[in-house]
VOMIDO-254021 format. One line per field, with one value per residue (C-alpha): residue number from 1; residue in one letter; z, y, x. Coordinates in pm, whole numbers, plus 50000, padded with zeros to 5 digits. Each point is the difference from the previous one (the first is absolute). Layout:
BEGIN
seq (NUM; ...)
type (a; ...)
zz (Z; ...)
yy (Y; ...)
xx (X; ...)
END
This chain:
BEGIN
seq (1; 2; 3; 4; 5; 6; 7; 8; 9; 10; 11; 12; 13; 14; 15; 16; 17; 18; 19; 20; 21; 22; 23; 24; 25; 26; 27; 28; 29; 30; 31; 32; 33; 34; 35; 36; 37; 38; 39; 40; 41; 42; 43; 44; 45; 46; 47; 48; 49; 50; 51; 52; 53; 54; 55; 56; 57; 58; 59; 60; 61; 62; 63; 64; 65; 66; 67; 68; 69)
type (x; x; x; x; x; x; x; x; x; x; x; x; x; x; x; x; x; x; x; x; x; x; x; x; x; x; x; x; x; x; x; x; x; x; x; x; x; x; x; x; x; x; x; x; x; x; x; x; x; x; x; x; x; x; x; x; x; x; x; x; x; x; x; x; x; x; x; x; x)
zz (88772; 49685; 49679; 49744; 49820; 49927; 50363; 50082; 49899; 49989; 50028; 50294; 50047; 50370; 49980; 50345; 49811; 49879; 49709; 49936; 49687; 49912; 49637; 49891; 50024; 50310; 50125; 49990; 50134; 50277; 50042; 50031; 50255; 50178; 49990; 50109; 50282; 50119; 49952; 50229; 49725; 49956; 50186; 49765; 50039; 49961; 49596; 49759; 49871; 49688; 49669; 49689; 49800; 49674; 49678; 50156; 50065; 50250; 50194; 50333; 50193; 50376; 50124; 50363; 50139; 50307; 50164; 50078; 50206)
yy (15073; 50020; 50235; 49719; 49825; 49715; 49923; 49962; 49676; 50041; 49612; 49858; 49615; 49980; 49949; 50205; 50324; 50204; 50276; 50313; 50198; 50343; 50130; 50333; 50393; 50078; 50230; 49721; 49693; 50232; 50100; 49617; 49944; 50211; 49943; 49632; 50176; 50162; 49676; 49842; 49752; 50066; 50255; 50300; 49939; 49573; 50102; 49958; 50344; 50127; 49811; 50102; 49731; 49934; 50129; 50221; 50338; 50131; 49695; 49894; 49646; 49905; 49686; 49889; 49668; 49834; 49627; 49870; 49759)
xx (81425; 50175; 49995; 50144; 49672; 50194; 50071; 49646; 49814; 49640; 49967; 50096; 50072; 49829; 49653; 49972; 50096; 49736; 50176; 49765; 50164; 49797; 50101; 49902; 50045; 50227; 49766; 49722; 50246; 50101; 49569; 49924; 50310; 49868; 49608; 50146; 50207; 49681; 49757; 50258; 50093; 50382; 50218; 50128; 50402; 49985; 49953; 50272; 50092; 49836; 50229; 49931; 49833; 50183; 49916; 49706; 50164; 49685; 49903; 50230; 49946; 50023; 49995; 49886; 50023; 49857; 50038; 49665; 49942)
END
């Protein structure tokens, strides 16, 4: 994980990598990781940490990605 925005490209080049990024309060990006924790979707910790989006002083983003094959 990392806690620099810049480092983290939502777009990935290989077309095997599926990128999820959830943009909003923390409290509700850290409600929806964990509603897809508990759906069995993603697991809690493979989340970026929250970053704080850009000229938007109350919303965070996380990023997740997964190969799929």
């Amino acid at each position: 994980m990392t806690d620099n925005p810049a480092l983290i490209q939502p777009i990935n080049p290989d077309p095997r990598i599926l990128t999820l990024l959830v943009i909003g309060t923390e409290d509700n990006v850290r409600a929806h990781i964990l509603r897809q924790h508990t759906l069995g979707v993603t697991e809690a910790g493979a989340w970026s940490k929250p970053m704080p989006m850009p000229h938007c002083a109350d919303k965070v983003m996380c990023v997740f990605n997964r190969i799929m094959m």
